[in-house]
C-alpha positions in Angstrom: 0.0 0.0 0.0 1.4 3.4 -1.2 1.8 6.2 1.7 1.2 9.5 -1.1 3.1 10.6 -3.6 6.3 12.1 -5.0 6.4 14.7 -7.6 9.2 15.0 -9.8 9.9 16.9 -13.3 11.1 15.7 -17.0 13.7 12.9 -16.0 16.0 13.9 -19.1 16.6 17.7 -17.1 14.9 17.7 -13.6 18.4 17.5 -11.9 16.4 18.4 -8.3 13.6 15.9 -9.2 16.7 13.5 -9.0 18.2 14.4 -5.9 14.6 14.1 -4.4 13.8 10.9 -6.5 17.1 9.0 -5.1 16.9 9.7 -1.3 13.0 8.9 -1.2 14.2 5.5 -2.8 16.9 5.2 -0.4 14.8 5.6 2.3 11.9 2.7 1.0 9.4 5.2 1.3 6.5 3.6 -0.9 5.0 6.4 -2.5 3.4 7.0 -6.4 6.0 8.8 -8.5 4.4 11.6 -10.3 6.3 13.3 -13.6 5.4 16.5 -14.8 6.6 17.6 -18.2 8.6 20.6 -17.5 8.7 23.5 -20.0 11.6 25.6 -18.7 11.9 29.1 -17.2 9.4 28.6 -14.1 6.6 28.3 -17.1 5.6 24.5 -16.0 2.0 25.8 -14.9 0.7 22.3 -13.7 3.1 22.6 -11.4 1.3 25.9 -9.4 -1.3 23.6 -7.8 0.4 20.6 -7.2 3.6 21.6 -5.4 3.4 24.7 -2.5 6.6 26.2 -3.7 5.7 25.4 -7.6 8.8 23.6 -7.9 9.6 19.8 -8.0 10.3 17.8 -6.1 7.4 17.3 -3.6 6.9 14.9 -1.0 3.6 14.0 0.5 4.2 11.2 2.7 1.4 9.9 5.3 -0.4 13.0 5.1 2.8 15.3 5.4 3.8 17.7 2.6 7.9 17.8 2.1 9.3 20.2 -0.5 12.6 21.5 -1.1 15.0 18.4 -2.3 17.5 19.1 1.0 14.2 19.3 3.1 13.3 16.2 1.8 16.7 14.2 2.4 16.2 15.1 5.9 13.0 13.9 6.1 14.1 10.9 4.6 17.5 10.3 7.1 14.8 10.5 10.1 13.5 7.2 8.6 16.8 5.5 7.2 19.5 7.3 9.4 22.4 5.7 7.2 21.7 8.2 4.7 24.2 10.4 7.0 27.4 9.0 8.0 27.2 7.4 11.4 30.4 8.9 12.3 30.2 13.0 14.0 33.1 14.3 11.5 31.8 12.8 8.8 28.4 13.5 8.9 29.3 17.2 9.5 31.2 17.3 6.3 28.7 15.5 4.8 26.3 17.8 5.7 28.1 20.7 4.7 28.8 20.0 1.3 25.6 18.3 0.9 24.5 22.4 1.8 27.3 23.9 -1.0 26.2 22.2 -3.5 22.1 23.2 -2.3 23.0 26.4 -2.6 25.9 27.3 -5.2 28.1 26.3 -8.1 25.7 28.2 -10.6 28.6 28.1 -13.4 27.7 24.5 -13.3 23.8 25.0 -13.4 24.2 27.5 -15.8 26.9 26.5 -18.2 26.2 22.9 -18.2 22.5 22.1 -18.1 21.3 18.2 -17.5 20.5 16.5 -20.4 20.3 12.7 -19.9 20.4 12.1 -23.5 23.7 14.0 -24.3 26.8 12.1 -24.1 30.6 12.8 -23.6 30.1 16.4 -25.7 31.8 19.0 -25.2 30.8 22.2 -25.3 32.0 24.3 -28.7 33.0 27.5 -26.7 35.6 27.2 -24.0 34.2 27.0 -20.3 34.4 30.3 -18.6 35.9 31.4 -14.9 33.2 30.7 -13.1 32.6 27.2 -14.5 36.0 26.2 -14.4 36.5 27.5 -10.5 33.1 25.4 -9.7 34.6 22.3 -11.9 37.9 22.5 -9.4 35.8 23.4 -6.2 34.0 20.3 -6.6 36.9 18.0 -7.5 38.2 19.3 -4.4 35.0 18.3 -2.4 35.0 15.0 -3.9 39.0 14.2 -3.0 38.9 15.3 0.1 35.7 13.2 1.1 37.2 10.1 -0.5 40.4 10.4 0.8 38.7 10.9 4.3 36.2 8.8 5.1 35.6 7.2 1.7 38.2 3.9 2.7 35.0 1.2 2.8 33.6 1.8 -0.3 33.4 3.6 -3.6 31.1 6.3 -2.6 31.8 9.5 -1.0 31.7 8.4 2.8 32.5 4.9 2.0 30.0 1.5 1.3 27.2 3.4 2.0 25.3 5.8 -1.1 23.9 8.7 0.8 22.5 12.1 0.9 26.0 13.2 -0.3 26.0 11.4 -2.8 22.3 12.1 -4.1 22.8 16.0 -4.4 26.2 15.4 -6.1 24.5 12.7 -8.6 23.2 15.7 -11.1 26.1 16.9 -11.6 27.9 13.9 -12.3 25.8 13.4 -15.1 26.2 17.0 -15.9 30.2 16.7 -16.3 29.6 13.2 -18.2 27.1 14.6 -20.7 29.4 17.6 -21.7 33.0 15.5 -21.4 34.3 17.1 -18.1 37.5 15.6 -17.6 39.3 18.1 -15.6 39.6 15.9 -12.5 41.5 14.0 -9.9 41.9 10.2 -10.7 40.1 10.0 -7.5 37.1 11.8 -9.0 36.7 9.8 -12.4 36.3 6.5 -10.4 33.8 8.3 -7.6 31.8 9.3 -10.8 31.3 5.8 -12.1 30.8 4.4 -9.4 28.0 6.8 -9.1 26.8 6.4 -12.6 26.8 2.6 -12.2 25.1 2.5 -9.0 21.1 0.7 -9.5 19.1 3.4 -8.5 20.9 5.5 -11.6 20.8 3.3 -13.7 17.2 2.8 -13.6 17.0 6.8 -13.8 18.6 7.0 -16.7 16.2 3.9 -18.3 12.9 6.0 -17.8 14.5 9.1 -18.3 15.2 7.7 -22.3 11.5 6.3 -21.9 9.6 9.5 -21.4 8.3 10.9 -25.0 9.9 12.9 -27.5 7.3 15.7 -27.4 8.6 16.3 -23.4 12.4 17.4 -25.0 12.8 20.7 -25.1 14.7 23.1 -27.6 16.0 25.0 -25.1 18.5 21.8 -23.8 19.1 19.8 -26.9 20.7 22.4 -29.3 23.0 23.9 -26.9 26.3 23.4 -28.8 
């Protein structure tokens, strides 16, 4: 039996909608998954009277309404805990970045938008300052977590894929759709292990499911 319902955008771009998508799975929270067809540029009008924000993703869980995808992850660590790291230092790192990435690294957003159904191309102009000083902030993030607290396992705080890992998993598939190869060693094998993980792969299978008439212009001709 279902307990409500989670609302998430166009699988090919919604990189919040996957964020939300991957922690409510974590978690075993059985709700309905809802997609709405997103038209870009806060013009997605269903989207006013289903969501209180008018944003995806939305959580309504056993009568509770949960938006905002880092609102959610918590939400979702108060029923499976091991979405944090069990250990104080960890967790507080994990938290923190899991908060930078919330709220910053808009060369990233910006420059490189998700598209599920690009692969390895680069972009024809070279990346600017602010993309290139996100690309190395978060190669940075990544290392350091690893090389940390990342010893029992390939994700960032070890055997366990957590909330870390969910906000990060956008832009993974952000740097592998646009050929971002400016990284650490460390960082190329974090990001397949990512990418290879179930829960994205099965992502990736709907988002290349959902019909041509959702694709938008706006995403498949940048160059």
């Amino acid at each position: 039996m279902t307990q409500g319902r989670l609302v998430i955008g166009t699988q090919r771009y919604s990189s919040w909608s996957l964020r939300g998508w991957l922690v409510v799975k974590l978690a075993g929270l059985s709700v309905n998954i809802e997609v709405v067809p997103l038209k870009g540029g806060g013009q997605t009008i269903a989207l006013k009277s289903l969501s209180p924000n008018g944003c995806v993703p939305y959580l309504e869980h056993n009568g509770i309404q949960v938006w905002d995808s880092l609102s959610i992850a918590e939400y979702c660590a108060e029923a499976e805990p091991s979405l944090w790291p069990a250990n104080r230092a960890a967790r507080a790192l994990a938290r923190s970045v899991s908060a930078e990435m919330h709220s910053g690294f808009k060369g990233v957003r910006s420059s490189l938008p998700m598209n599920l159904g690009r692969h390895d191309k680069k972009l024809s102009t070279p990346p600017d300052e602010e993309l290139i000083k996100d690309v190395t902030r978060i190669d940075q993030i990544w290392t350091q977590c690893r090389n940390q607290h990342g010893q029992s396992g390939p994700y960032l705080f070890g055997a366990q894929f957590g909330i870390a890992d969910a906000m990060f998993a956008p832009v993974i598939s952000r740097f592998l759709s646009y050929g971002v190869t400016e990284l650490s060693e460390t960082s190329k094998a974090y990001m397949q292990a990512v990418r290879q993980h179930p829960l994205m792969q099965q992502w990736y299978d709907e988002a290349a499911r959902e019909p041509k008439e959702w694709q938008l212009d706006r995403y498949e001709q940048i160059d």
